[in-house]
mmJSON file of the N, C-alpha and C atoms, coordinates in Angstrom:
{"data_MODEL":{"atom_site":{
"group_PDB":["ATOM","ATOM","ATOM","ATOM","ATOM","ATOM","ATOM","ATOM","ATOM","ATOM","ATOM","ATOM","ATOM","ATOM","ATOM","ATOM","ATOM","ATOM","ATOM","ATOM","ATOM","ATOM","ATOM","ATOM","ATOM","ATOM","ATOM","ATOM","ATOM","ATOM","ATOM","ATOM","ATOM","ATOM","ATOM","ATOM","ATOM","ATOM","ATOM","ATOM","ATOM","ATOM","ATOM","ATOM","ATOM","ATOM","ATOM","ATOM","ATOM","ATOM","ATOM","ATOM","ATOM","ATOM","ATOM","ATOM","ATOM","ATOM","ATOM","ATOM","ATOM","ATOM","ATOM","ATOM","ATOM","ATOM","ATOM","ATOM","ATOM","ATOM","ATOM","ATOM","ATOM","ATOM","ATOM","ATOM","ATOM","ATOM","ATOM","ATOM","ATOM","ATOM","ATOM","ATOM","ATOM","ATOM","ATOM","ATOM","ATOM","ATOM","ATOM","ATOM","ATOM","ATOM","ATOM","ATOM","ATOM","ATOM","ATOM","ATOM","ATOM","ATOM","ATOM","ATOM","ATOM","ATOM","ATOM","ATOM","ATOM","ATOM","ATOM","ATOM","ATOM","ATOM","ATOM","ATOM","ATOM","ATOM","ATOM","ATOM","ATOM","ATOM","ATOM","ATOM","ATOM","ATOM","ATOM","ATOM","ATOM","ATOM","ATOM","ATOM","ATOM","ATOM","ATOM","ATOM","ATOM","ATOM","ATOM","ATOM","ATOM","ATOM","ATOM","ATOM","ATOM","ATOM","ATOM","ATOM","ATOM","ATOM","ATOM","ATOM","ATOM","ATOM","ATOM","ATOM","ATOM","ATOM","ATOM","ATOM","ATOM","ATOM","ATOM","ATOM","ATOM","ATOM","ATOM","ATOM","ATOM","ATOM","ATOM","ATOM","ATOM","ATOM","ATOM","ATOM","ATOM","ATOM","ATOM","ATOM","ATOM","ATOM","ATOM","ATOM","ATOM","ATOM","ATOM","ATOM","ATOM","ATOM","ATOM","ATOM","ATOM","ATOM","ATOM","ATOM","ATOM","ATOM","ATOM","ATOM","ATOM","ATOM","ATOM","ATOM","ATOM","ATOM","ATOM","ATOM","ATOM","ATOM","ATOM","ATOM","ATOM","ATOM","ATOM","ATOM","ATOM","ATOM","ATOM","ATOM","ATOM","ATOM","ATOM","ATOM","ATOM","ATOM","ATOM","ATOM","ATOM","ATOM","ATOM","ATOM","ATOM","ATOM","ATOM","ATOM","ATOM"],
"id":[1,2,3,4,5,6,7,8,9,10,11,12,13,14,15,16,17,18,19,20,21,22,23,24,25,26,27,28,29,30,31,32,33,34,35,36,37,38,39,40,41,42,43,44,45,46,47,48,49,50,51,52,53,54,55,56,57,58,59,60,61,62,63,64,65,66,67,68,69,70,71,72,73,74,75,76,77,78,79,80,81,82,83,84,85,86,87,88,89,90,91,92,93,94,95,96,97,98,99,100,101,102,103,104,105,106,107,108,109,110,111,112,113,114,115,116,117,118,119,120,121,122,123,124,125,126,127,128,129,130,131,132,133,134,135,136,137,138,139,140,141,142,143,144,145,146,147,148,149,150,151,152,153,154,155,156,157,158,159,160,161,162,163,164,165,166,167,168,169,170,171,172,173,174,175,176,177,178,179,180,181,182,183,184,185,186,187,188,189,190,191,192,193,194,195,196,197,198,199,200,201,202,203,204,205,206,207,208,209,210,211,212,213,214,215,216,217,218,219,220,221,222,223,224,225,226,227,228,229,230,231,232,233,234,235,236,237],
"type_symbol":["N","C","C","N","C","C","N","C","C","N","C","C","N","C","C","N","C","C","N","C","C","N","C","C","N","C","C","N","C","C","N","C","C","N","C","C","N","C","C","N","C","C","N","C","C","N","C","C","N","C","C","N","C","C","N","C","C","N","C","C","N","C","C","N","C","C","N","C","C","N","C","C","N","C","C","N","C","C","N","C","C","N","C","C","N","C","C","N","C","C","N","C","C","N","C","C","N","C","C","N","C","C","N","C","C","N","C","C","N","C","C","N","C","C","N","C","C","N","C","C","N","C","C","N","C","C","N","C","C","N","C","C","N","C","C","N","C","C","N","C","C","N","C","C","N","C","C","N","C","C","N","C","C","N","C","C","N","C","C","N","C","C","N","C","C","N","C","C","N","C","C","N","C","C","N","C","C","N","C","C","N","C","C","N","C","C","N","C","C","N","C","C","N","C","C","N","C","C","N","C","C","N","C","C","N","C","C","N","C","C","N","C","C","N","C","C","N","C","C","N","C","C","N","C","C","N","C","C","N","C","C","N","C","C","N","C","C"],
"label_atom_id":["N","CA","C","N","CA","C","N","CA","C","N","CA","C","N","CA","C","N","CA","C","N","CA","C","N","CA","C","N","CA","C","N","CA","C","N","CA","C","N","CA","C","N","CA","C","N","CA","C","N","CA","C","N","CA","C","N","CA","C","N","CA","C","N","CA","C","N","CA","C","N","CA","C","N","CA","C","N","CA","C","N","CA","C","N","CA","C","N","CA","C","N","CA","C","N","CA","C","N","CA","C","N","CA","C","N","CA","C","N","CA","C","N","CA","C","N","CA","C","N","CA","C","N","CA","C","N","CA","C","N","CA","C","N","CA","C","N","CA","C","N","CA","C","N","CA","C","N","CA","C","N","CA","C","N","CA","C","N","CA","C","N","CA","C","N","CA","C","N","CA","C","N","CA","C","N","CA","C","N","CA","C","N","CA","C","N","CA","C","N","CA","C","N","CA","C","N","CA","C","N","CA","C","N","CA","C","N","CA","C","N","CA","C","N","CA","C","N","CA","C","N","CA","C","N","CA","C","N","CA","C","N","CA","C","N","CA","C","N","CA","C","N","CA","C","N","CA","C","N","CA","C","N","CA","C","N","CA","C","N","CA","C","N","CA","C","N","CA","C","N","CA","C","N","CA","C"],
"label_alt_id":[null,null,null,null,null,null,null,null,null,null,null,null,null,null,null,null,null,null,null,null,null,null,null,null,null,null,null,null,null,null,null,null,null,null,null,null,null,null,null,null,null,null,null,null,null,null,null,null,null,null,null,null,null,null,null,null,null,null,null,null,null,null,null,null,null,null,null,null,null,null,null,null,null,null,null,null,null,null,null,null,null,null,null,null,null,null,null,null,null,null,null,null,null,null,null,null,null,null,null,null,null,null,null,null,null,null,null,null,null,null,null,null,null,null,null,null,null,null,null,null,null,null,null,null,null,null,null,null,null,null,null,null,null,null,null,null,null,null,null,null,null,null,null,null,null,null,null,null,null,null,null,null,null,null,null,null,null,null,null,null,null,null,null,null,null,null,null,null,null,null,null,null,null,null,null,null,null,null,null,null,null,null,null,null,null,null,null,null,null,null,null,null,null,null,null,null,null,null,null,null,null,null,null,null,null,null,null,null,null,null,null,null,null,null,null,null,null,null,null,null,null,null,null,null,null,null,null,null,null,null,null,null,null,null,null,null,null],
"label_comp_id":["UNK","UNK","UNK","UNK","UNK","UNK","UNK","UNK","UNK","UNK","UNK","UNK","UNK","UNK","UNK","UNK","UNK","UNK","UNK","UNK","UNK","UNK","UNK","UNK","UNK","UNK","UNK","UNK","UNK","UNK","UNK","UNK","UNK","UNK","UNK","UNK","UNK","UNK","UNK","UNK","UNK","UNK","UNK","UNK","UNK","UNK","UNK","UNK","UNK","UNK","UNK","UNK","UNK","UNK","UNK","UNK","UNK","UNK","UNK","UNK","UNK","UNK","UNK","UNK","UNK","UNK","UNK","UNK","UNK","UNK","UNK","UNK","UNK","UNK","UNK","UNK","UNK","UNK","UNK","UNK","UNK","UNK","UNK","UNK","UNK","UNK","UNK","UNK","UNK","UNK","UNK","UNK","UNK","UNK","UNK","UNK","UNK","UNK","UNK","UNK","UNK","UNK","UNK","UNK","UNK","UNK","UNK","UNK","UNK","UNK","UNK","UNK","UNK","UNK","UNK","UNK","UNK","UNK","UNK","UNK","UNK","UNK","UNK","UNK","UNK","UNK","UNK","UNK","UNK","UNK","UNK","UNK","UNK","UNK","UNK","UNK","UNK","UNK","UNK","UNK","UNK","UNK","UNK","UNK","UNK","UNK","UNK","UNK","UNK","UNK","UNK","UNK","UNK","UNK","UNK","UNK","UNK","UNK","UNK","UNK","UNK","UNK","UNK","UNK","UNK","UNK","UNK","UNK","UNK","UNK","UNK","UNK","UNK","UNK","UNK","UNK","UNK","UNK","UNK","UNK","UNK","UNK","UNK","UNK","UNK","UNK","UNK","UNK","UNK","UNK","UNK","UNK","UNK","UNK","UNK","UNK","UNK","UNK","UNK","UNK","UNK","UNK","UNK","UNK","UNK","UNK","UNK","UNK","UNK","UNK","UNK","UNK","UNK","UNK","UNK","UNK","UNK","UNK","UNK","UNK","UNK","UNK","UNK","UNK","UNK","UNK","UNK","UNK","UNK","UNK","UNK","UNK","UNK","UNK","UNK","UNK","UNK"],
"label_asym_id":["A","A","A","A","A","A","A","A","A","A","A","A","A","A","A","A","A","A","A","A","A","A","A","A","A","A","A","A","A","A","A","A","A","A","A","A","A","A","A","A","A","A","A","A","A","A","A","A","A","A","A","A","A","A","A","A","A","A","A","A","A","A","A","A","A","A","A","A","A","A","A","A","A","A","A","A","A","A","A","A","A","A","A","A","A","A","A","A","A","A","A","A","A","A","A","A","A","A","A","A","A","A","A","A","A","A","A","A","A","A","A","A","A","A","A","A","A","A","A","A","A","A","A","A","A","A","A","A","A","A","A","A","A","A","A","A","A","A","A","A","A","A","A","A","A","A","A","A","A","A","A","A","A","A","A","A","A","A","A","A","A","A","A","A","A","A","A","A","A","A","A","A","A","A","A","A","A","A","A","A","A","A","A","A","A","A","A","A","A","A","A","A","A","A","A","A","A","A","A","A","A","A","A","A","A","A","A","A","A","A","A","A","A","A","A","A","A","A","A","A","A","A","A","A","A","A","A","A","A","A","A","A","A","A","A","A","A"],
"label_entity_id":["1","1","1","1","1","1","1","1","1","1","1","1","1","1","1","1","1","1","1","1","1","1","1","1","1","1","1","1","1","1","1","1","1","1","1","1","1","1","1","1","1","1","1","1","1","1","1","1","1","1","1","1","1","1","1","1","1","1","1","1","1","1","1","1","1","1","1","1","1","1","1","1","1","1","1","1","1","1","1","1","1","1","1","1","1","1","1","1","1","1","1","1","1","1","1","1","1","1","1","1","1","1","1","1","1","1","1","1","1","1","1","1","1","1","1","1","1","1","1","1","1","1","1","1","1","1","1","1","1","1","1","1","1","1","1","1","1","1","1","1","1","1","1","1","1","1","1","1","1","1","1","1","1","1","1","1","1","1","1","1","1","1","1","1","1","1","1","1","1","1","1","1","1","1","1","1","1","1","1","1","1","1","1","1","1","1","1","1","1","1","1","1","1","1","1","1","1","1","1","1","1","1","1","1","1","1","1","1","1","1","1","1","1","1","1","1","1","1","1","1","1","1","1","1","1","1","1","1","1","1","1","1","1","1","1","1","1"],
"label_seq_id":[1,1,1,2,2,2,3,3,3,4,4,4,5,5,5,6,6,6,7,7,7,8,8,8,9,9,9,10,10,10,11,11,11,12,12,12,13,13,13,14,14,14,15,15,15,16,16,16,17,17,17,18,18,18,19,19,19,20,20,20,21,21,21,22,22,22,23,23,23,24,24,24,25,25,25,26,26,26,27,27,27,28,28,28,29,29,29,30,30,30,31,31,31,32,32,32,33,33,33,34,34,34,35,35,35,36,36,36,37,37,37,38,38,38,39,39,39,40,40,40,41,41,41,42,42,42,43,43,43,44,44,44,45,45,45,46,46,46,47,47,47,48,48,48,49,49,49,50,50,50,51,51,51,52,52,52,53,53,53,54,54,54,55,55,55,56,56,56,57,57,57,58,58,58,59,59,59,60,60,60,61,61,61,62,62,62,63,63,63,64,64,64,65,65,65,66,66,66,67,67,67,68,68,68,69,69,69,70,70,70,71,71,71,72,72,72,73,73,73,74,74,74,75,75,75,76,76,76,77,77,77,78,78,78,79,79,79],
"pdbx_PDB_ins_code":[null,null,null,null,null,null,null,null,null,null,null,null,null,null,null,null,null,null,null,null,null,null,null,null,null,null,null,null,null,null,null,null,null,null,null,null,null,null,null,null,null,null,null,null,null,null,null,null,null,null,null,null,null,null,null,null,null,null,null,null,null,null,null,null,null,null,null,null,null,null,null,null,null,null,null,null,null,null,null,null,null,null,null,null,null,null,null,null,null,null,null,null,null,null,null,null,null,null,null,null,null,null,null,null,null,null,null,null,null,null,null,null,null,null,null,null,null,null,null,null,null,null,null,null,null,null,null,null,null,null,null,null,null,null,null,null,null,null,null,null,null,null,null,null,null,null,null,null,null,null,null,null,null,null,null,null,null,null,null,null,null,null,null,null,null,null,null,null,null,null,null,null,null,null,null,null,null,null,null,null,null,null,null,null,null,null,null,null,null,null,null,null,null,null,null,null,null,null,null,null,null,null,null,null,null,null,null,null,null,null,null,null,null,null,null,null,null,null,null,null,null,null,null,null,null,null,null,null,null,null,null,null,null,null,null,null,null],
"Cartn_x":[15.455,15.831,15.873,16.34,16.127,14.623,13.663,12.646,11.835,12.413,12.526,12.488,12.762,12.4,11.662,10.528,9.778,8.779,8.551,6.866,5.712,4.302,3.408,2.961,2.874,2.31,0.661,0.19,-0.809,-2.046,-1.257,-2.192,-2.456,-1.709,-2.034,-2.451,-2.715,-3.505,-4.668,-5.558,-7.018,-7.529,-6.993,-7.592,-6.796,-5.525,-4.864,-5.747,-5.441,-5.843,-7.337,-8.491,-9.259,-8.72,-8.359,-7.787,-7.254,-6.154,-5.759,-6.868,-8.013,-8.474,-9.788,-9.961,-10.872,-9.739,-8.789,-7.929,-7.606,-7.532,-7.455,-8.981,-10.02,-11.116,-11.665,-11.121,-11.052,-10.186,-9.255,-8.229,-8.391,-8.992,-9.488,-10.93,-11.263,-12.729,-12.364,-11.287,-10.845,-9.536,-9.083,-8.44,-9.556,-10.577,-11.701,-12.596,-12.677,-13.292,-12.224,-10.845,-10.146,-10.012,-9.826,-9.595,-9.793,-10.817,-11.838,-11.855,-11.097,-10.349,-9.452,-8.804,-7.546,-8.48,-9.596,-9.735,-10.733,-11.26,-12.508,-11.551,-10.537,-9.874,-9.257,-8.975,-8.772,-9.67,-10.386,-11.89,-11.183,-10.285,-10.399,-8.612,-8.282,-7.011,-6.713,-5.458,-4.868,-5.353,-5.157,-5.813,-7.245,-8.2,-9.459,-9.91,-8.922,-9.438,-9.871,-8.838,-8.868,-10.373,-10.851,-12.163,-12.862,-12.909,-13.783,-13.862,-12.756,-12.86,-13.156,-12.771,-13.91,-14.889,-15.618,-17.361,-17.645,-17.257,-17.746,-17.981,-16.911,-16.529,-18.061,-18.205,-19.196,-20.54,-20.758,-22.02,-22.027,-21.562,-21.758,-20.91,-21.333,-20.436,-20.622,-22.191,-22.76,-22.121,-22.105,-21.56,-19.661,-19.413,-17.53,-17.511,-18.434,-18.146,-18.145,-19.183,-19.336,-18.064,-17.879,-16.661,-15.496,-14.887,-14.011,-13.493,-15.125,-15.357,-14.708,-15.504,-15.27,-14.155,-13.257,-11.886,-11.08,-11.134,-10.359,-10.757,-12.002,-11.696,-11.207,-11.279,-10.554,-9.203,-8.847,-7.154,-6.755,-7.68,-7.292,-7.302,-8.69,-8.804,-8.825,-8.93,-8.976,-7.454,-6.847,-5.116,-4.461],
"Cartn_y":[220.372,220.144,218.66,218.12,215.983,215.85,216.125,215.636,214.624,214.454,214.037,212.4,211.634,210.609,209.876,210.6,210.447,209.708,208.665,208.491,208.85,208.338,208.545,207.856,207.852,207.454,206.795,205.452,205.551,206.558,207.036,208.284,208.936,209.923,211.131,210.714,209.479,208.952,208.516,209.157,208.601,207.147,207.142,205.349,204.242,204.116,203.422,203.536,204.351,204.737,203.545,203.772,202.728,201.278,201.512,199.344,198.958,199.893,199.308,199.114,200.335,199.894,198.936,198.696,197.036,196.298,195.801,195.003,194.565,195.675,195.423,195.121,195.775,194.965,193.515,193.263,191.612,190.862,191.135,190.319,190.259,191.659,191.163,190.45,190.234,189.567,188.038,187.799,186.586,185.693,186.614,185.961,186.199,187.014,186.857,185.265,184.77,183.448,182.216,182.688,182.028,181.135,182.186,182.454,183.725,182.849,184.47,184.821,184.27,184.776,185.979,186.008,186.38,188.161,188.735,189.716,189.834,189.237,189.289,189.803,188.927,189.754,191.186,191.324,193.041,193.688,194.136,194.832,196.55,196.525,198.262,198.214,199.874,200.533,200.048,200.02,199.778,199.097,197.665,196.209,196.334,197.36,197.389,197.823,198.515,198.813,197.644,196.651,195.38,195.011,194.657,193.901,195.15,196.154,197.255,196.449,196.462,196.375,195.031,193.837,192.824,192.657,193.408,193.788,194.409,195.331,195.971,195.19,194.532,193.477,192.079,192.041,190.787,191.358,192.48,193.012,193.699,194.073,194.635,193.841,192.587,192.119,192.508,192.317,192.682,194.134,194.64,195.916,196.191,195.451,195.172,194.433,193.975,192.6,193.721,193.892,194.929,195.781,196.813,197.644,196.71,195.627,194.665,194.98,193.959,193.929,195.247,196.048,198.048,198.184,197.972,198.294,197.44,196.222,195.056,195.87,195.867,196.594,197.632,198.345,199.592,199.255,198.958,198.535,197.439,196.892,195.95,196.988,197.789,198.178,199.69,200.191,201.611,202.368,201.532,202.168,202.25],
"Cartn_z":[126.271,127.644,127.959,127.02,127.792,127.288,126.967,127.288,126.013,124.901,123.544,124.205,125.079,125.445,126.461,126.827,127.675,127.389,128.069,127.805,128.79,128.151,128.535,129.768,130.922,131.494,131.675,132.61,132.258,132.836,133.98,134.862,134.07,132.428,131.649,131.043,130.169,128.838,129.585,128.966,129.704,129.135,128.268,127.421,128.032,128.587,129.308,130.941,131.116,132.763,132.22,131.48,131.655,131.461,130.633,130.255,131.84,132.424,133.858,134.602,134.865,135.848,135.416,134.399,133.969,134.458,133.778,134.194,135.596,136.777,137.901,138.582,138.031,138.524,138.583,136.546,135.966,137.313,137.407,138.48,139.56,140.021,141.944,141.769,140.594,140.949,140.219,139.632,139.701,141.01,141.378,142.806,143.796,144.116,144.521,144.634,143.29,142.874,143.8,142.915,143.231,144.916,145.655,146.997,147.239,147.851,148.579,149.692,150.646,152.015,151.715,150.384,150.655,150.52,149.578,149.848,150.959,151.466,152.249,153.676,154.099,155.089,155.327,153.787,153.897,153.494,153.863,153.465,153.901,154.584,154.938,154.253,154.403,153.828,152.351,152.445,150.462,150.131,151.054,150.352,150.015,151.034,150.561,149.403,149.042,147.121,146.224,146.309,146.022,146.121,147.667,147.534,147.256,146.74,146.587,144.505,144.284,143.09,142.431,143.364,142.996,143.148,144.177,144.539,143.216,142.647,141.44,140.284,140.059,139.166,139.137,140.441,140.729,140.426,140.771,140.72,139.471,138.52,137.512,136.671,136.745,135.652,134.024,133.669,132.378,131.686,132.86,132.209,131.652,132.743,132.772,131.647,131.288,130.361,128.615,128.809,127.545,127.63,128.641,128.762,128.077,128.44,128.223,127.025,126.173,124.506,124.031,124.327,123.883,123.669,125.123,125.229,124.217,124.358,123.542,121.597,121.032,120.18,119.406,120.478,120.779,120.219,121.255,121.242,119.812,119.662,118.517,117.138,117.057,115.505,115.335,116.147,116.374,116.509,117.225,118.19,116.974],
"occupancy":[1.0,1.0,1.0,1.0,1.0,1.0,1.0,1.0,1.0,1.0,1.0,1.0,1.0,1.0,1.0,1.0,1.0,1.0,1.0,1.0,1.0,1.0,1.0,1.0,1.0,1.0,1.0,1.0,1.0,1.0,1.0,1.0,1.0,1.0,1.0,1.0,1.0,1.0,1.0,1.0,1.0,1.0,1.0,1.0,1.0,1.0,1.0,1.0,1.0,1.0,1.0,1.0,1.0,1.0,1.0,1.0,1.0,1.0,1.0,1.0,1.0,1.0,1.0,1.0,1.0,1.0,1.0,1.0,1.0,1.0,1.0,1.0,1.0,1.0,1.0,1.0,1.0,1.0,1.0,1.0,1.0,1.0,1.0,1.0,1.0,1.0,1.0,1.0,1.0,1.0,1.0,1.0,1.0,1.0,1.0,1.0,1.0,1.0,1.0,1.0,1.0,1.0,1.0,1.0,1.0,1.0,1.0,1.0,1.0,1.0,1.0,1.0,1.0,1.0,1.0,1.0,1.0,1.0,1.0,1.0,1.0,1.0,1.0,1.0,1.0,1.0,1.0,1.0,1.0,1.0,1.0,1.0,1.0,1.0,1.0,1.0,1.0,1.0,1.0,1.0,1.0,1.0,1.0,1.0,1.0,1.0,1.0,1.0,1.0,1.0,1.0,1.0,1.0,1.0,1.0,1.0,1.0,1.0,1.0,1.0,1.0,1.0,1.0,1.0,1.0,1.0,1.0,1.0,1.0,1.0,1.0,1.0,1.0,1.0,1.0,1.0,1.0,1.0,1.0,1.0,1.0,1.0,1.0,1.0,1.0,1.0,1.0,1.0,1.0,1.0,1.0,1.0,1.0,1.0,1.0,1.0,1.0,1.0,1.0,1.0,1.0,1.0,1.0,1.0,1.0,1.0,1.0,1.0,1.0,1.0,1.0,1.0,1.0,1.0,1.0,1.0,1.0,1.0,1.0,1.0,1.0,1.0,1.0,1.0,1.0,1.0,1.0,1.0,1.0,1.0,1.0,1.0,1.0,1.0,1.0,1.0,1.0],
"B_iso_or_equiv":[0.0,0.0,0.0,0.0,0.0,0.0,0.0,0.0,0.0,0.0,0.0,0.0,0.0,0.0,0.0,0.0,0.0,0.0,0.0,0.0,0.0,0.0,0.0,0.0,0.0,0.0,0.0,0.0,0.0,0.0,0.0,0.0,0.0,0.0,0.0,0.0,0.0,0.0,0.0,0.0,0.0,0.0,0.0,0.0,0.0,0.0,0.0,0.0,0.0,0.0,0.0,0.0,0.0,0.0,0.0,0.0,0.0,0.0,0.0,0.0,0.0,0.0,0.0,0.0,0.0,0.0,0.0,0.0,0.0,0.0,0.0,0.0,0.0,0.0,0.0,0.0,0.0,0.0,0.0,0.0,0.0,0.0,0.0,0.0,0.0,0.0,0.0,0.0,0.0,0.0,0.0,0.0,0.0,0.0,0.0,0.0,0.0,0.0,0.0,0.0,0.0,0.0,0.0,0.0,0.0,0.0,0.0,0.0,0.0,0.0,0.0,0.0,0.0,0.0,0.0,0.0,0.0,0.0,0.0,0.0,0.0,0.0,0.0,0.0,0.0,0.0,0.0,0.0,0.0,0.0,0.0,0.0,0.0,0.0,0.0,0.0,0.0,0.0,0.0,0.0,0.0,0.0,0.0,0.0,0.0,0.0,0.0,0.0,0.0,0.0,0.0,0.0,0.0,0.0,0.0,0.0,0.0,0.0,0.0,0.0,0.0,0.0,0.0,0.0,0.0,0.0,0.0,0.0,0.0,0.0,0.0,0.0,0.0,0.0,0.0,0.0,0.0,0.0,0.0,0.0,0.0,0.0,0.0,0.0,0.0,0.0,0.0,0.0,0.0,0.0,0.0,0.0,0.0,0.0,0.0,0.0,0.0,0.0,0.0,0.0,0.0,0.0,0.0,0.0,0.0,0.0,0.0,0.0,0.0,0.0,0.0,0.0,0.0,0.0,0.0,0.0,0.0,0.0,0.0,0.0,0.0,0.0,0.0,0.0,0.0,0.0,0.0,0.0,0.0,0.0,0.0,0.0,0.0,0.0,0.0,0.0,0.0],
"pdbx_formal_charge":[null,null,null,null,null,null,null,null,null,null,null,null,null,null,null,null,null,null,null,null,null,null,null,null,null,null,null,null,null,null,null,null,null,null,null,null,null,null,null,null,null,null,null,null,null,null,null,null,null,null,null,null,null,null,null,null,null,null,null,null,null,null,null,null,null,null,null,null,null,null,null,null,null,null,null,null,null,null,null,null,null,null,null,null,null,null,null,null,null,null,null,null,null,null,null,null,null,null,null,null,null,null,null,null,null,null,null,null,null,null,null,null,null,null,null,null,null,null,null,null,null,null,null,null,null,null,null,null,null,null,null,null,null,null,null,null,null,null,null,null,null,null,null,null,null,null,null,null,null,null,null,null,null,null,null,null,null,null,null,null,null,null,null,null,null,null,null,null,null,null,null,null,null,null,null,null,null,null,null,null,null,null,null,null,null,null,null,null,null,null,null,null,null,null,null,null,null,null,null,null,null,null,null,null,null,null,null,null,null,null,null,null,null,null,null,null,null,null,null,null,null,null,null,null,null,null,null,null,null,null,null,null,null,null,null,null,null],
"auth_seq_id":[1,1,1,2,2,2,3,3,3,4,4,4,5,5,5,6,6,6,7,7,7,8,8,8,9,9,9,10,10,10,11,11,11,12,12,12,13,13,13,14,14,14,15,15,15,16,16,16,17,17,17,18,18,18,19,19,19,20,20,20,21,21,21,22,22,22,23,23,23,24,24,24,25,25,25,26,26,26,27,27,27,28,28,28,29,29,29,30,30,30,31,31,31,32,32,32,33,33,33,34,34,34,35,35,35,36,36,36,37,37,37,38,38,38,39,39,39,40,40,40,41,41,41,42,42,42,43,43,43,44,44,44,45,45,45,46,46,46,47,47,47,48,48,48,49,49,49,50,50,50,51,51,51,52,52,52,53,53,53,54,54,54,55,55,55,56,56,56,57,57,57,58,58,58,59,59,59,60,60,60,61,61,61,62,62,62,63,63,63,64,64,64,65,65,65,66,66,66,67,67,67,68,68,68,69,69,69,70,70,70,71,71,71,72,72,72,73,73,73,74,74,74,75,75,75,76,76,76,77,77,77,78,78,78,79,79,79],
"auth_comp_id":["UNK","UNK","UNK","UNK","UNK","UNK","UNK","UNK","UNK","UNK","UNK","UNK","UNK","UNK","UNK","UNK","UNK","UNK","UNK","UNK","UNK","UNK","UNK","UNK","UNK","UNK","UNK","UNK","UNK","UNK","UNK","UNK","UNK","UNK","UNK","UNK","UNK","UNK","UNK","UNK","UNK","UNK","UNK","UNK","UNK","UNK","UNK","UNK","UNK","UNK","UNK","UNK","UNK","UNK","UNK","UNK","UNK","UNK","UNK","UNK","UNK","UNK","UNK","UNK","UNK","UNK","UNK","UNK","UNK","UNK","UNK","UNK","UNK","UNK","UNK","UNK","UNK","UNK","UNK","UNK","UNK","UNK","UNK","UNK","UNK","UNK","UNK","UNK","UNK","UNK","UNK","UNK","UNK","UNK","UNK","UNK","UNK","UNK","UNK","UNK","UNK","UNK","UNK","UNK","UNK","UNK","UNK","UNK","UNK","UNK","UNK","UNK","UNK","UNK","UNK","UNK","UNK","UNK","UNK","UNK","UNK","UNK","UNK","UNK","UNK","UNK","UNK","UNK","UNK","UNK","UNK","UNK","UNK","UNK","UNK","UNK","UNK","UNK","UNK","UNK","UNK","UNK","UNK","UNK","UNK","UNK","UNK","UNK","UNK","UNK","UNK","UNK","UNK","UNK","UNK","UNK","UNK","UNK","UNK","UNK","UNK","UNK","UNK","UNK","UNK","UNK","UNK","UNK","UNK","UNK","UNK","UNK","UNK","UNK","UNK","UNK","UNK","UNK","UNK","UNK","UNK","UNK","UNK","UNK","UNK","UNK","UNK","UNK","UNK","UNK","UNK","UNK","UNK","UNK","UNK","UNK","UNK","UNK","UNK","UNK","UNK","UNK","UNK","UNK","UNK","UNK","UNK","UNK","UNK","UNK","UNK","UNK","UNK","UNK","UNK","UNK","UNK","UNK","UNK","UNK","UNK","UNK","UNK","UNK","UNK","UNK","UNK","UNK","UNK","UNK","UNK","UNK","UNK","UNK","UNK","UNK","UNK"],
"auth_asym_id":["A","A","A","A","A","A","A","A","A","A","A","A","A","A","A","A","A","A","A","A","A","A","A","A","A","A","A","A","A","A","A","A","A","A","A","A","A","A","A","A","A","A","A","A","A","A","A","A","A","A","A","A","A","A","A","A","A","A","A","A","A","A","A","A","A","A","A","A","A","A","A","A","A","A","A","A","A","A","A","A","A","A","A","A","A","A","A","A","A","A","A","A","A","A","A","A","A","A","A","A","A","A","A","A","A","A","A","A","A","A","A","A","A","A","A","A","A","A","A","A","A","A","A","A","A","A","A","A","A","A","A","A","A","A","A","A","A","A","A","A","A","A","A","A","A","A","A","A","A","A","A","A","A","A","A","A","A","A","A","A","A","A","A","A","A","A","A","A","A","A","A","A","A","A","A","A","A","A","A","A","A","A","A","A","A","A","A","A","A","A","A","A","A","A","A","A","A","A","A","A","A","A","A","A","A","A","A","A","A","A","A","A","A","A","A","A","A","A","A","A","A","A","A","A","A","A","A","A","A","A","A","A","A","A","A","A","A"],
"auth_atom_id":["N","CA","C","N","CA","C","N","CA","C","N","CA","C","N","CA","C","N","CA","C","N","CA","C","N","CA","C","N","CA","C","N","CA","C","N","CA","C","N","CA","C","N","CA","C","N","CA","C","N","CA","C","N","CA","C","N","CA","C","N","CA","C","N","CA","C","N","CA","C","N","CA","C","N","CA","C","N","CA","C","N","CA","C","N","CA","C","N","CA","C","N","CA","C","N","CA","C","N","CA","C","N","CA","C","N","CA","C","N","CA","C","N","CA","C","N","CA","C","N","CA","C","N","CA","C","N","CA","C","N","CA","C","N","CA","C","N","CA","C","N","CA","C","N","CA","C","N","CA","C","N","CA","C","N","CA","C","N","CA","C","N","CA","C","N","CA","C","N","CA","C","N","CA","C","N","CA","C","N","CA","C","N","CA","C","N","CA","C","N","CA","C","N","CA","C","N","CA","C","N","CA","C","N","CA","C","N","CA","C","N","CA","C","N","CA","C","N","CA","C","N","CA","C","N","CA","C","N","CA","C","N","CA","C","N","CA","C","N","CA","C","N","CA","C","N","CA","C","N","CA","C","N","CA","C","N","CA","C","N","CA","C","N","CA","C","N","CA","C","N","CA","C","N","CA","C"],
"pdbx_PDB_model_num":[1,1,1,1,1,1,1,1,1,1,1,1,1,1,1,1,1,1,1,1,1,1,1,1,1,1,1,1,1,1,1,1,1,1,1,1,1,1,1,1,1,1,1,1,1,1,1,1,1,1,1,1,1,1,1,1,1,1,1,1,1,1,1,1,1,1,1,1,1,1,1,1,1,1,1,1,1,1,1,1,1,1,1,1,1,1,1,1,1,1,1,1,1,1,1,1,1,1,1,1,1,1,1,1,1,1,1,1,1,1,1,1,1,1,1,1,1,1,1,1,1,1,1,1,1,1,1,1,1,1,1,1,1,1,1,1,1,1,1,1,1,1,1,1,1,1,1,1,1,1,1,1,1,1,1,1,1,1,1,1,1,1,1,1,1,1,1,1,1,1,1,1,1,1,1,1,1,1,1,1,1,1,1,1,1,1,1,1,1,1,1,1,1,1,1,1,1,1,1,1,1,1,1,1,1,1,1,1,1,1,1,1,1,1,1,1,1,1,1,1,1,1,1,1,1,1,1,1,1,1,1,1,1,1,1,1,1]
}}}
């Protein structure tokens, strides 16, 4: 039926779905550093995911940090 060229999305692969959302945590907690007005003013709706996810990022860094490593090997020697 057509379907012989589809790909995977990262919503259905569960190992992607993590790398994005480290990745988007890494980044709102570095435009966070960066300029920290820019999430501190949206604290509520879409944009609030954002500072939701550089709060996580700041406060659990030790752990994001390890996750990171995990993932990056992952993807390097494992994939």
């Amino acid at each position: 039926c057509g379907l012989t060229g589809l790909t995977v999305s990262a919503i259905f692969n569960f190992h992607s779905l993590l790398t994005v959302i480290l990745l988007l945590m890494c980044t709102c907690a570095y435009i966070g550093c960066l300029a920290p007005s820019l999430l501190d003013r949206n604290k509520a709706g879409l944009l609030g995911i954002l500072w939701k996810c550089a709060r996580i990022d700041e406060r659990e860094s030790p752990y994001i940090a390890v996750c990171c490593g995990a993932m990056a090997f992952s993807i390097l020697f494992i994939q």
